[in-house]
N, CA, C and O atoms as a Maestro MAE file, in Angstrom:
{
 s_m_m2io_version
 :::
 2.0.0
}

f_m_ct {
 s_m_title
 :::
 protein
 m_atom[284] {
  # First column is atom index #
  i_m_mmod_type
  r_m_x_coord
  r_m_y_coord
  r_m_z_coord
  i_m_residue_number
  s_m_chain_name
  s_m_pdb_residue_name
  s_m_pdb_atom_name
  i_m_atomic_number
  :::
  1 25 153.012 -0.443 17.937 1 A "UNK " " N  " 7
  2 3 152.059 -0.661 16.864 1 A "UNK " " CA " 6
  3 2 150.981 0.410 16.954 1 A "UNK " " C  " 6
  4 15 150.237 0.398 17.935 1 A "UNK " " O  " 8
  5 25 150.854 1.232 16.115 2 A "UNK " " N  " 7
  6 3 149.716 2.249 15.884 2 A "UNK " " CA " 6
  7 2 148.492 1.154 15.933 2 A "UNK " " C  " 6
  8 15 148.499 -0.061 15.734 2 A "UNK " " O  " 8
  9 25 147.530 1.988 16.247 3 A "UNK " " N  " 7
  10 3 145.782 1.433 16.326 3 A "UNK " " CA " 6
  11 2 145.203 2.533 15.271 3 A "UNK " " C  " 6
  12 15 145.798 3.600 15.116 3 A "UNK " " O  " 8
  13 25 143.746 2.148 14.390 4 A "UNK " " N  " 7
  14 3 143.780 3.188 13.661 4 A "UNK " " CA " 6
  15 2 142.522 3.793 14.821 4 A "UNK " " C  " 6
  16 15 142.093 3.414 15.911 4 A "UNK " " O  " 8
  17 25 142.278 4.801 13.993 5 A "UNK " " N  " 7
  18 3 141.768 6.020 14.659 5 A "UNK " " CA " 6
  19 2 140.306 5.725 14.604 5 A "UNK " " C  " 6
  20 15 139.863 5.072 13.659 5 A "UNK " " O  " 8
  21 25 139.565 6.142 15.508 6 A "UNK " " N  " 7
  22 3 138.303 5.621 15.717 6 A "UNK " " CA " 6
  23 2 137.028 6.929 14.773 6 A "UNK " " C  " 6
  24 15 136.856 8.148 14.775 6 A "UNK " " O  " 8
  25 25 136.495 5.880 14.181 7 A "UNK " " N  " 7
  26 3 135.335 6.929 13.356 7 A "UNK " " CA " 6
  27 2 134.569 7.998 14.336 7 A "UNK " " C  " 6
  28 15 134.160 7.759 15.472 7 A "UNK " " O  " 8
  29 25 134.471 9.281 13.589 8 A "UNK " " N  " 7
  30 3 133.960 10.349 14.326 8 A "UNK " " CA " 6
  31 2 132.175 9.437 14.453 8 A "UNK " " C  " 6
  32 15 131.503 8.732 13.700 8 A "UNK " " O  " 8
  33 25 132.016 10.060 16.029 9 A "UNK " " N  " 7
  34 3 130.507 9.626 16.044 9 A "UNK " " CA " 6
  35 2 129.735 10.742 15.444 9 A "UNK " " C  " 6
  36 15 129.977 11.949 15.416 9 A "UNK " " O  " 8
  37 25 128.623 9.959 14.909 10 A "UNK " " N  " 7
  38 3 127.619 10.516 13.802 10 A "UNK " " CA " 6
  39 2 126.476 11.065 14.821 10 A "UNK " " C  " 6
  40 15 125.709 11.989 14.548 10 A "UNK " " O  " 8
  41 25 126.491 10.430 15.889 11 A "UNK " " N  " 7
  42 3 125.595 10.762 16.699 11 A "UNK " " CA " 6
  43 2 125.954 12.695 17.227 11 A "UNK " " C  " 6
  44 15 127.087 12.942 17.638 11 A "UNK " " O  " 8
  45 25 125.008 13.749 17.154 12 A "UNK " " N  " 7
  46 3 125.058 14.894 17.022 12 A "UNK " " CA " 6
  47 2 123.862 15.190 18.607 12 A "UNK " " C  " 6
  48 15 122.965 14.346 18.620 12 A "UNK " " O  " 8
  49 25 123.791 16.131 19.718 13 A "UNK " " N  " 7
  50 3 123.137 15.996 20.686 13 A "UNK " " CA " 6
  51 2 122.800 17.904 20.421 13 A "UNK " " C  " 6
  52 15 123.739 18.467 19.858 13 A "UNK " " O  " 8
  53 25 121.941 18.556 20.677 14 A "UNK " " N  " 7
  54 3 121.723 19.449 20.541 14 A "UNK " " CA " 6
  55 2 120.678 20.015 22.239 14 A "UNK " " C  " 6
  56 15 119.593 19.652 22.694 14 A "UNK " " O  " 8
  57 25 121.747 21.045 22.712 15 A "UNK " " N  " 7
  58 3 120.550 21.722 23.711 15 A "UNK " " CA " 6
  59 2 119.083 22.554 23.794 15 A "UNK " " C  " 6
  60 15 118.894 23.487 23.014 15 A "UNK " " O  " 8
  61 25 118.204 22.224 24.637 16 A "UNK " " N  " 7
  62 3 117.584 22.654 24.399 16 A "UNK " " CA " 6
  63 2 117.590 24.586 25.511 16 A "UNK " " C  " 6
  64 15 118.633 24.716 26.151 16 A "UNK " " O  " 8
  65 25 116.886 25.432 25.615 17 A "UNK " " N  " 7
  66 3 115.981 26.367 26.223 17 A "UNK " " CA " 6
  67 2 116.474 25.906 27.613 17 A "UNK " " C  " 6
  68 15 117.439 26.374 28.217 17 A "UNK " " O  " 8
  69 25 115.843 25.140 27.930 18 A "UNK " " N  " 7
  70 3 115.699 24.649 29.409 18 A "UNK " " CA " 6
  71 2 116.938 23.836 29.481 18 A "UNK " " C  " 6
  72 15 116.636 23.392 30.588 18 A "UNK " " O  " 8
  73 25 117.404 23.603 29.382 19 A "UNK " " N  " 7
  74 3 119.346 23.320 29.165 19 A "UNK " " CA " 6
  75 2 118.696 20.978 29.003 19 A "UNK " " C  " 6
  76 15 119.300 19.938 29.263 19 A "UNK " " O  " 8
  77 25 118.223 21.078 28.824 20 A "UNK " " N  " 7
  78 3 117.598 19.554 27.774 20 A "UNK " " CA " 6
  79 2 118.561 19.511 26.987 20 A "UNK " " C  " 6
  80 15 118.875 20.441 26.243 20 A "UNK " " O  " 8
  81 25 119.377 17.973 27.096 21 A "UNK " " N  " 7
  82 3 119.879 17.571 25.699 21 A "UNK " " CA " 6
  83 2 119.394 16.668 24.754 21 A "UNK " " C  " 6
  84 15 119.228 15.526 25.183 21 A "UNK " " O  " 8
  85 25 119.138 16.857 23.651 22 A "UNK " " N  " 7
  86 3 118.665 15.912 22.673 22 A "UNK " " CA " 6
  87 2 119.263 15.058 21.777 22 A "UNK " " C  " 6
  88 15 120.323 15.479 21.313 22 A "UNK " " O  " 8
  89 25 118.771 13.635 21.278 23 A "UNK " " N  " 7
  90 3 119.577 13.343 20.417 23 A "UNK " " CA " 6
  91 2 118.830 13.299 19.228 23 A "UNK " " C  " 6
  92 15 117.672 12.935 19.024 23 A "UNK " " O  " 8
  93 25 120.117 13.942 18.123 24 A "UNK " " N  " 7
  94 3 119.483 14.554 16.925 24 A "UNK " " CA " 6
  95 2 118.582 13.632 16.014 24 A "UNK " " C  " 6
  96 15 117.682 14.053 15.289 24 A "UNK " " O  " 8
  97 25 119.050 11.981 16.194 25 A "UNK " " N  " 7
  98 3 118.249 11.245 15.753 25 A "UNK " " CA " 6
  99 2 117.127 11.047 15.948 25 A "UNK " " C  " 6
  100 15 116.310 10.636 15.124 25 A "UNK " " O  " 8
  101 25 116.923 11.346 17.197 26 A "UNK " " N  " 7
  102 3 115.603 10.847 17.654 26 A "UNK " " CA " 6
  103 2 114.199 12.050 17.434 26 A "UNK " " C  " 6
  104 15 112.989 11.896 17.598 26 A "UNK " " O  " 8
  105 25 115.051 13.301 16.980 27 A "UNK " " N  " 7
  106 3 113.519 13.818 16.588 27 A "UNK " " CA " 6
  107 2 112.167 13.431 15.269 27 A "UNK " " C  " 6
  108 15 112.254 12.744 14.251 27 A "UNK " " O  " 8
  109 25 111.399 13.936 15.645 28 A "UNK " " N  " 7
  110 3 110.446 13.350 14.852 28 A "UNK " " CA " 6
  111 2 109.930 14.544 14.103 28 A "UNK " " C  " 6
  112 15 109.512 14.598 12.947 28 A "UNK " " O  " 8
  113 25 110.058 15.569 15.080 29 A "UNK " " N  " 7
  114 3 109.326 16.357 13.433 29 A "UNK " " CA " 6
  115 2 109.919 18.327 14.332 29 A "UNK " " C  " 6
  116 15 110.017 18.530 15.543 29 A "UNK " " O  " 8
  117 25 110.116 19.117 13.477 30 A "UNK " " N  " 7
  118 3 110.384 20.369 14.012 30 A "UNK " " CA " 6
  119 2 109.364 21.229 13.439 30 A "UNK " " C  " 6
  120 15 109.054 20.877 12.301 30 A "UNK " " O  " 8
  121 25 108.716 22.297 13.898 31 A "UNK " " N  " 7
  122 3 107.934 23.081 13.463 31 A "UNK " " CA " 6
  123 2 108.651 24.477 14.385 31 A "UNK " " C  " 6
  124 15 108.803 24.547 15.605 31 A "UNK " " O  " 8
  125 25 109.041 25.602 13.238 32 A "UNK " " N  " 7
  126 3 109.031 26.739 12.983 32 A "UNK " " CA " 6
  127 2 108.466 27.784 13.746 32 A "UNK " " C  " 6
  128 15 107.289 27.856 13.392 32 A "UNK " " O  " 8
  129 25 108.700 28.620 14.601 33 A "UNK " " N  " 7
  130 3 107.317 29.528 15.354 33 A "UNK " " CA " 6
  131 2 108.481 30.549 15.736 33 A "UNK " " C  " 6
  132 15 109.293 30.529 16.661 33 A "UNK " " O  " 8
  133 25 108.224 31.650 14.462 34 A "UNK " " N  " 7
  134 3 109.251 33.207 14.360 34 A "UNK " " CA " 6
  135 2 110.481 32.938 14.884 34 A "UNK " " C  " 6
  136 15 110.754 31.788 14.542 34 A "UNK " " O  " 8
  137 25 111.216 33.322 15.426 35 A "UNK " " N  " 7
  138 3 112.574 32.748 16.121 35 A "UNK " " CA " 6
  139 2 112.949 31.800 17.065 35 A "UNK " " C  " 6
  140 15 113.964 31.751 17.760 35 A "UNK " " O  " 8
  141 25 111.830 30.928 16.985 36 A "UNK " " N  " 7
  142 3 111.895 29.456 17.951 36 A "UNK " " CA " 6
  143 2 111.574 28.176 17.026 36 A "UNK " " C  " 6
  144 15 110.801 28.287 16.074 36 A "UNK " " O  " 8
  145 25 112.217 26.925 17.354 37 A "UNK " " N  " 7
  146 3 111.932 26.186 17.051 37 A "UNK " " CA " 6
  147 2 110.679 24.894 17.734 37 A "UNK " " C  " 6
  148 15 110.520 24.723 18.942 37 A "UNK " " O  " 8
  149 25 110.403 24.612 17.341 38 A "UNK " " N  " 7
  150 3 109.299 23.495 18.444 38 A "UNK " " CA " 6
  151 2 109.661 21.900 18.151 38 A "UNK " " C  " 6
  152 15 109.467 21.483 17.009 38 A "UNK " " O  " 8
  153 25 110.129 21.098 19.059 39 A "UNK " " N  " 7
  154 3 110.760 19.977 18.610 39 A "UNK " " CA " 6
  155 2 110.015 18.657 19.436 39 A "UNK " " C  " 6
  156 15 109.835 18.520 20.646 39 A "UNK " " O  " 8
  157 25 109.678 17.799 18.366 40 A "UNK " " N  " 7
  158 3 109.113 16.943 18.693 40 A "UNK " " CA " 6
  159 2 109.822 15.427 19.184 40 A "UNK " " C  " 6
  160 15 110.778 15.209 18.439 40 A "UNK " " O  " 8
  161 25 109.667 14.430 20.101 41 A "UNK " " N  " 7
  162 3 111.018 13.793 20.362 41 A "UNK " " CA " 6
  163 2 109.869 12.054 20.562 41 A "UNK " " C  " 6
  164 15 110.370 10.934 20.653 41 A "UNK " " O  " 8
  165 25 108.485 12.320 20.579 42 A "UNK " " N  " 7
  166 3 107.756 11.506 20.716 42 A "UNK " " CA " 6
  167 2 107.509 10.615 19.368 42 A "UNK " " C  " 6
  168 15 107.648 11.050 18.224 42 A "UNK " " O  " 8
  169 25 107.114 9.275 19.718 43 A "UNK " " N  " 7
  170 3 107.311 8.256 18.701 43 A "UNK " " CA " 6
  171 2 105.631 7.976 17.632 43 A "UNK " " C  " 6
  172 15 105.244 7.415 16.607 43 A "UNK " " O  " 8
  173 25 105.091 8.887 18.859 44 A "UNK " " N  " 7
  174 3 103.637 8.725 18.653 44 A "UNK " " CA " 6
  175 2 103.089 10.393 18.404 44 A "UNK " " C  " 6
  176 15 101.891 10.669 18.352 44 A "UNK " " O  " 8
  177 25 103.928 11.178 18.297 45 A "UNK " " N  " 7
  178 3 103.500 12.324 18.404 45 A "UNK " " CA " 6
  179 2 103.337 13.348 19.504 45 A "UNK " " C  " 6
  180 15 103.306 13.035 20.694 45 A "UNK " " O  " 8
  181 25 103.262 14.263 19.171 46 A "UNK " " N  " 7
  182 3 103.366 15.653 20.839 46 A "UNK " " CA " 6
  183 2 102.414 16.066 20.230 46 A "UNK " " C  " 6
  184 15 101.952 15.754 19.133 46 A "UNK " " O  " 8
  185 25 102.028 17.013 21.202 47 A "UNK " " N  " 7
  186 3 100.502 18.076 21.917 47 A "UNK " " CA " 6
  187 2 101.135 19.133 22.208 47 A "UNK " " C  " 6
  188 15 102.361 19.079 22.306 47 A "UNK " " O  " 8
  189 25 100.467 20.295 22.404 48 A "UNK " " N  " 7
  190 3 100.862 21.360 22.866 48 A "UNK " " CA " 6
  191 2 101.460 20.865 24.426 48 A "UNK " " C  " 6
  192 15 101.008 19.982 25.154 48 A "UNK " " O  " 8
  193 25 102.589 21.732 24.641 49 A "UNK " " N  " 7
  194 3 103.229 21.432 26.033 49 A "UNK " " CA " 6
  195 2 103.955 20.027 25.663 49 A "UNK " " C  " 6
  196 15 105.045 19.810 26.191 49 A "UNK " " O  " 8
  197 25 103.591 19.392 25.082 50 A "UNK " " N  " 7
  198 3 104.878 17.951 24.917 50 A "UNK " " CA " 6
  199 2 106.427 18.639 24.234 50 A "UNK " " C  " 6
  200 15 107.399 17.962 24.570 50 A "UNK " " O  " 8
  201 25 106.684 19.552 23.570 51 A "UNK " " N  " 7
  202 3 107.964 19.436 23.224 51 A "UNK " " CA " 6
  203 2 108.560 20.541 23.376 51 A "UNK " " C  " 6
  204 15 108.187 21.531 24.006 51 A "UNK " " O  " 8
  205 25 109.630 20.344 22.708 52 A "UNK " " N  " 7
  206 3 111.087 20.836 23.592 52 A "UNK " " CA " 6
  207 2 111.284 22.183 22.884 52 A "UNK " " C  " 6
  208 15 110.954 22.083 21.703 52 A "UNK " " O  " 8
  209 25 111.738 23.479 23.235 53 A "UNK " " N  " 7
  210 3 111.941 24.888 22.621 53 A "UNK " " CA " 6
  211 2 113.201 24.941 22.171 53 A "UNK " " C  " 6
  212 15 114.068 24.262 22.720 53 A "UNK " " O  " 8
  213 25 113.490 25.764 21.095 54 A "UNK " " N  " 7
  214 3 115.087 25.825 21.228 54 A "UNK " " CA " 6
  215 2 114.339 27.476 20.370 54 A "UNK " " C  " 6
  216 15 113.454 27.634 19.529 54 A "UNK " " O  " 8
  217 25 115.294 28.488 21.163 55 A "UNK " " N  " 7
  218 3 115.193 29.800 20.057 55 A "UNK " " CA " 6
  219 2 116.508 30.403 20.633 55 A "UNK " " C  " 6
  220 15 117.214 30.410 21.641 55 A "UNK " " O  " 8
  221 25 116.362 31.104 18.869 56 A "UNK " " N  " 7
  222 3 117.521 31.904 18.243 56 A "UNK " " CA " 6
  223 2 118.551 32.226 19.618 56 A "UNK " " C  " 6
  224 15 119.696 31.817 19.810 56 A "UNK " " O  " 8
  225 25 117.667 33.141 20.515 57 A "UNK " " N  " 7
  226 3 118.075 34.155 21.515 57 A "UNK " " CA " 6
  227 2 118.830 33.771 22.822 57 A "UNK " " C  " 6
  228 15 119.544 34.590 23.401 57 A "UNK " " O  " 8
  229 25 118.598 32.143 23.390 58 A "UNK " " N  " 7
  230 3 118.918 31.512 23.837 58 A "UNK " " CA " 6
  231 2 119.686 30.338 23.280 58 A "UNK " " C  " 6
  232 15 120.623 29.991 24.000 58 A "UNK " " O  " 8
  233 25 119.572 29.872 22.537 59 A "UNK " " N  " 7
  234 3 120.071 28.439 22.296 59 A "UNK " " CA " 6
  235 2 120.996 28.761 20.592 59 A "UNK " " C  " 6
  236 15 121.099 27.727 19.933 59 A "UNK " " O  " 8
  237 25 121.570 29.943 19.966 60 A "UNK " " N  " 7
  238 3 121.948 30.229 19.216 60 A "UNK " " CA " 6
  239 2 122.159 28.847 18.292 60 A "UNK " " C  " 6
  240 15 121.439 28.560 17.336 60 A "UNK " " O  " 8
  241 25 123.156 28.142 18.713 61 A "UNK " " N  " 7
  242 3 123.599 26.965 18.025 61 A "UNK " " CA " 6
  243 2 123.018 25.574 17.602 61 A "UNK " " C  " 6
  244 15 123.328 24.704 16.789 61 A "UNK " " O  " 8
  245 25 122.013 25.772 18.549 62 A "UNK " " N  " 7
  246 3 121.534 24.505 18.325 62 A "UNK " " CA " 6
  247 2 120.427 24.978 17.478 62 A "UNK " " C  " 6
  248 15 120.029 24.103 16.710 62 A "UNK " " O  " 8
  249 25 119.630 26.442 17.368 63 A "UNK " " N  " 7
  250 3 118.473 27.249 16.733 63 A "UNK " " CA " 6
  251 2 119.050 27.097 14.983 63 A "UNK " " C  " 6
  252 15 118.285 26.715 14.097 63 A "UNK " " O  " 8
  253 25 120.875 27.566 14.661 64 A "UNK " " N  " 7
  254 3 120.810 27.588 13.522 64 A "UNK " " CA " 6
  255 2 121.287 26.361 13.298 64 A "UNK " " C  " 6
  256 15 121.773 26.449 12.171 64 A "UNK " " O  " 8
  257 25 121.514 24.797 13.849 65 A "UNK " " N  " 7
  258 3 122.056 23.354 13.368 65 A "UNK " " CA " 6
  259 2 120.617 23.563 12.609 65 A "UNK " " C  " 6
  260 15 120.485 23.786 11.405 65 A "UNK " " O  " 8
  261 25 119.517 23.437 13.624 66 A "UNK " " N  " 7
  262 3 118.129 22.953 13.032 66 A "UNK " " CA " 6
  263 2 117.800 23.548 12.063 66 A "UNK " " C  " 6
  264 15 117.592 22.895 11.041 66 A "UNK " " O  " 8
  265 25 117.625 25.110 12.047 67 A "UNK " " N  " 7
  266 3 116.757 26.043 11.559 67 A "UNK " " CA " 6
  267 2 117.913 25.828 10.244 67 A "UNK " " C  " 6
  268 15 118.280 26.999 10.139 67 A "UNK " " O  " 8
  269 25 118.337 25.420 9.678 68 A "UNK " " N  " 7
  270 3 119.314 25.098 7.878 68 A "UNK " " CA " 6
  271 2 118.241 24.583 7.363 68 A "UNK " " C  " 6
  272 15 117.529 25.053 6.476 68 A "UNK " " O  " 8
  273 25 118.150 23.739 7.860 69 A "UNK " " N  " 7
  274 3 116.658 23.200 7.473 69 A "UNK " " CA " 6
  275 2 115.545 23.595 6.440 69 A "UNK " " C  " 6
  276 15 115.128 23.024 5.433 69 A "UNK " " O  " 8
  277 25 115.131 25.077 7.207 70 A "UNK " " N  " 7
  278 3 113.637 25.150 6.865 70 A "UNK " " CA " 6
  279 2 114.297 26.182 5.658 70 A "UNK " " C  " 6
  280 15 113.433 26.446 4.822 70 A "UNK " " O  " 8
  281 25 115.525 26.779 5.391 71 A "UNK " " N  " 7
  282 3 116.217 27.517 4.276 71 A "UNK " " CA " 6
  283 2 115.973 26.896 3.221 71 A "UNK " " C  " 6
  284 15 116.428 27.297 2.150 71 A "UNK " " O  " 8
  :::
 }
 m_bond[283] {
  # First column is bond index #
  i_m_from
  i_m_to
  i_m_order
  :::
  1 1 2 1
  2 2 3 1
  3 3 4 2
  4 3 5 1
  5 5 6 1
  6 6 7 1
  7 7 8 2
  8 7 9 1
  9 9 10 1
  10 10 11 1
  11 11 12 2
  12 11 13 1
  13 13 14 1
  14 14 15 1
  15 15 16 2
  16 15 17 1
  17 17 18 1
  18 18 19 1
  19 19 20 2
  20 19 21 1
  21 21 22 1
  22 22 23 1
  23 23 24 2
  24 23 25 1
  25 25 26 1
  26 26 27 1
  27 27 28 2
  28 27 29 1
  29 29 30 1
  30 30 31 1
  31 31 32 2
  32 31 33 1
  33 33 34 1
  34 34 35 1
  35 35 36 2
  36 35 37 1
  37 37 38 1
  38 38 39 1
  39 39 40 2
  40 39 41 1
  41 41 42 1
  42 42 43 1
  43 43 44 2
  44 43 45 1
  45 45 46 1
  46 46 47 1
  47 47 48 2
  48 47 49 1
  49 49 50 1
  50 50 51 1
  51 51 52 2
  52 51 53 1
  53 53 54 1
  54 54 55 1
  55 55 56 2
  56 55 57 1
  57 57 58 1
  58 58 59 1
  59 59 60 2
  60 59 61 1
  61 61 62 1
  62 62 63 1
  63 63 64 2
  64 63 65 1
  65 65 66 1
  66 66 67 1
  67 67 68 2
  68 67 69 1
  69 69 70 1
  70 70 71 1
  71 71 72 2
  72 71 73 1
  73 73 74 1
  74 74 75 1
  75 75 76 2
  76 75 77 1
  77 77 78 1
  78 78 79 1
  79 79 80 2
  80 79 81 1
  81 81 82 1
  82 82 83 1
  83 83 84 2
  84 83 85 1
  85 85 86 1
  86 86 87 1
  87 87 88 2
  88 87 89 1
  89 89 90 1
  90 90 91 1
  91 91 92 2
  92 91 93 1
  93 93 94 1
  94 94 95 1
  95 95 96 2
  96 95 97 1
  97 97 98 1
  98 98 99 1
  99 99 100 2
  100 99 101 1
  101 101 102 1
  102 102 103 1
  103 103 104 2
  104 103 105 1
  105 105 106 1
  106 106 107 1
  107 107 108 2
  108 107 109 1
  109 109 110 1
  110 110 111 1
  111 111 112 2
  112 111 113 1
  113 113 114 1
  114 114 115 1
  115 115 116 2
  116 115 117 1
  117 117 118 1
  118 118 119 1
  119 119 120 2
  120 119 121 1
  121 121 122 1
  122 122 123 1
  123 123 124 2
  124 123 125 1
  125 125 126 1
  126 126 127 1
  127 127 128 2
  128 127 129 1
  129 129 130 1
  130 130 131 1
  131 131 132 2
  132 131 133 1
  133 133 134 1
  134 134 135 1
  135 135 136 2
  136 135 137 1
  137 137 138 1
  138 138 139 1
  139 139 140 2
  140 139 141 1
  141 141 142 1
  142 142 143 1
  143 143 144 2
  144 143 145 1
  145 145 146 1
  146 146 147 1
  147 147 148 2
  148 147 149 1
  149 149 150 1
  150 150 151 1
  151 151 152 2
  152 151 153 1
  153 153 154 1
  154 154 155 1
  155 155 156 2
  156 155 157 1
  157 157 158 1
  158 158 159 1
  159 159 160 2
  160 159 161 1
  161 161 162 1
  162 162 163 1
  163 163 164 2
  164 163 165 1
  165 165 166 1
  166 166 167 1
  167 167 168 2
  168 167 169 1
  169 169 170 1
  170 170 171 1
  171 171 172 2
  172 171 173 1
  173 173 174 1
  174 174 175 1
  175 175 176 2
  176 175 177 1
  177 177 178 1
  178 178 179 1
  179 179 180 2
  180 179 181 1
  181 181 182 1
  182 182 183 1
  183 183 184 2
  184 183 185 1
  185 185 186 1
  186 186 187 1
  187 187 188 2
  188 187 189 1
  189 189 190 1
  190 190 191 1
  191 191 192 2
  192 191 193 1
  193 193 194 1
  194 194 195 1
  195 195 196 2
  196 195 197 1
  197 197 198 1
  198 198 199 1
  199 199 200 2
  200 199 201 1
  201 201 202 1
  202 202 203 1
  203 203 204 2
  204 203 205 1
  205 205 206 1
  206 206 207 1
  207 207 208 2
  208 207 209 1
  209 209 210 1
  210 210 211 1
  211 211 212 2
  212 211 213 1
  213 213 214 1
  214 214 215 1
  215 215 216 2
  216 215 217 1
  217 217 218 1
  218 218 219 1
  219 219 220 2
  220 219 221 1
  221 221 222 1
  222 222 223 1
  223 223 224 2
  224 223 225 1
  225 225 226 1
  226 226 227 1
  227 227 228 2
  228 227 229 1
  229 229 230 1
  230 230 231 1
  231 231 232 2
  232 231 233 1
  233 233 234 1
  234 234 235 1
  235 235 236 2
  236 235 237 1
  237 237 238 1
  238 238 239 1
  239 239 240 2
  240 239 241 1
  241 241 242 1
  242 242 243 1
  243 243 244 2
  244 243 245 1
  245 245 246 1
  246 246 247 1
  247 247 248 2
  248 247 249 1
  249 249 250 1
  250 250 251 1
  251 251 252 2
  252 251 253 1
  253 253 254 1
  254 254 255 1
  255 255 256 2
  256 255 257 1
  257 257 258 1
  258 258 259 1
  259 259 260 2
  260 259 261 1
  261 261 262 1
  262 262 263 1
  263 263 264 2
  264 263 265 1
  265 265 266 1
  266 266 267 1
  267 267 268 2
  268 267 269 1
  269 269 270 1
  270 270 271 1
  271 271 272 2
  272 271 273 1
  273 273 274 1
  274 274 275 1
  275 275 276 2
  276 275 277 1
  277 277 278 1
  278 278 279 1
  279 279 280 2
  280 279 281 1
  281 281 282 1
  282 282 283 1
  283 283 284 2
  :::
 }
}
């Protein structure tokens, strides 16, 4: 007896800079800074030094998932 096939998870995890994995749901807000991204993961908000880097130069893939975005 075949089983059917299990739904692709929606859930998407993206690395960060510092090899950090994230889950894509849980960000709260991204802000832009020349070829880096700045990612916020707090429920209440980040400060300078609270969030997570992702740029172009390092993190290629996870720089252009996000960076569609701001296009």
């Amino acid at each position: 007896m075949n089983t059917p096939e299990e739904p692709e998870s929606k859930i998407r995890y993206i690395k960060t800079d510092n090899n950090t994995i994230l889950n894509e749901q849980c960000i709260k807000w991204v802000k832009k800074r020349n070829e880096c991204l700045e990612v916020c993961m707090k429920g209440n908000g980040c400060f300078v030094g609270d969030t997570h880097i992702i740029c172009k130069s390092q993190s290629n893939t996870a720089y252009n998932m996000l960076n569609k975005h701001f296009e």
